[in-house]
C-alpha positions as a printed NumPy array, in Angstrom:
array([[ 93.254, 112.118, 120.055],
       [ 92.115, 112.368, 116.55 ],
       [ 95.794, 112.008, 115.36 ],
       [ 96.774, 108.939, 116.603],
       [ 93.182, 107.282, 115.861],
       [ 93.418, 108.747, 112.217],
       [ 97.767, 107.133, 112.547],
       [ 96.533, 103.634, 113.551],
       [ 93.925, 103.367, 110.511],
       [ 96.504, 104.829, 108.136],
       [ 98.896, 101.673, 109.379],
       [ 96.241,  99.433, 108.675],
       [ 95.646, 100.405, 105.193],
       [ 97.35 ,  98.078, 102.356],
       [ 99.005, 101.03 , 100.11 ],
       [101.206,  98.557,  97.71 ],
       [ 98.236,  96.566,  97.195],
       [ 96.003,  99.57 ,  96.378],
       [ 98.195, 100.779,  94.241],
       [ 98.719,  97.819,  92.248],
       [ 94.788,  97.345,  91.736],
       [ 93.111, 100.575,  91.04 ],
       [ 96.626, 103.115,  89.521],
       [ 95.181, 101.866,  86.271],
       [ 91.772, 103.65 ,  87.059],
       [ 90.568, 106.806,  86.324],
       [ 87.622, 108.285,  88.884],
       [ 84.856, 110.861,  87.101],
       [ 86.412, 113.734,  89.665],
       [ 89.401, 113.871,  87.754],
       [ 87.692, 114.88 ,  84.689],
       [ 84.917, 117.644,  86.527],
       [ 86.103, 121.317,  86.925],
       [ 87.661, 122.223,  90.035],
       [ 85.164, 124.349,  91.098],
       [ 82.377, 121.153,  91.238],
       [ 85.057, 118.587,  92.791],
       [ 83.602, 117.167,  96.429],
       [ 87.583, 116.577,  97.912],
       [ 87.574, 120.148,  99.041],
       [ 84.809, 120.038, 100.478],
       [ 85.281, 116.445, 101.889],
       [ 88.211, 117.544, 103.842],
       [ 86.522, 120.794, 104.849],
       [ 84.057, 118.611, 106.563],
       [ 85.63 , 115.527, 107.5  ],
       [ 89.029, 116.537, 108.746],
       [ 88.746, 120.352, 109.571],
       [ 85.252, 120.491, 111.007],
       [ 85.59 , 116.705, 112.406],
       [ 81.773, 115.932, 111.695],
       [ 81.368, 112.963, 111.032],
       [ 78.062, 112.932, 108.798],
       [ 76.068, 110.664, 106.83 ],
       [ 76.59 , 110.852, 102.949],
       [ 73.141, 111.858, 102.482],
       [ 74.136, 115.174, 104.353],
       [ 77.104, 115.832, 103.225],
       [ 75.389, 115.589,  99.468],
       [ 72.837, 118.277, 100.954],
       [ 75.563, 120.445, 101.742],
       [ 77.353, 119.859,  98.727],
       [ 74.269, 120.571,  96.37 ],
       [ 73.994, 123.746,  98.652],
       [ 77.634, 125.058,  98.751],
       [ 78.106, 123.961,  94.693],
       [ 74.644, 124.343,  93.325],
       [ 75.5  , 127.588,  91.822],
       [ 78.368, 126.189,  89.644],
       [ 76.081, 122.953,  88.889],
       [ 73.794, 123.121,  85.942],
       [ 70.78 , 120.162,  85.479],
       [ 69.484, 118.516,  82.675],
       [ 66.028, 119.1  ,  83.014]])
């Protein structure tokens, strides 16, 4: 069920022209240590767990999972 939903939005996503406008961009991840990234973690939730939450909780579990690798600027 979840396969063939997740197939049918993948065909309906515009790769060449994606490419073409944003290859020359570089996101903030790229540049953060591994151990602070949110993709694991996105896919942990996302695709493994299939919940579907709102940002605003998946940044509360993030600042919980990651906190102890985060430092603030106080």
């Amino acid at each position: 069920m979840y396969i063939e939903k997740f197939d049918k939005f993948l065909q309906t996503v515009p790769l060449k022209d994606y490419r073409k406008k944003y290859s020359s961009i570089k996101i903030v991840e790229m540049d953060l240590s591994k151990d602070i990234q949110a993709i694991e973690l996105l896919y942990k939730v996302y695709w493994n767990e299939k919940k579907f939450i709102s940002f605003d909780n998946f940044y509360k579990r993030y600042l919980q999972e990651k906190k102890k690798h985060l430092k603030y600027l106080k």
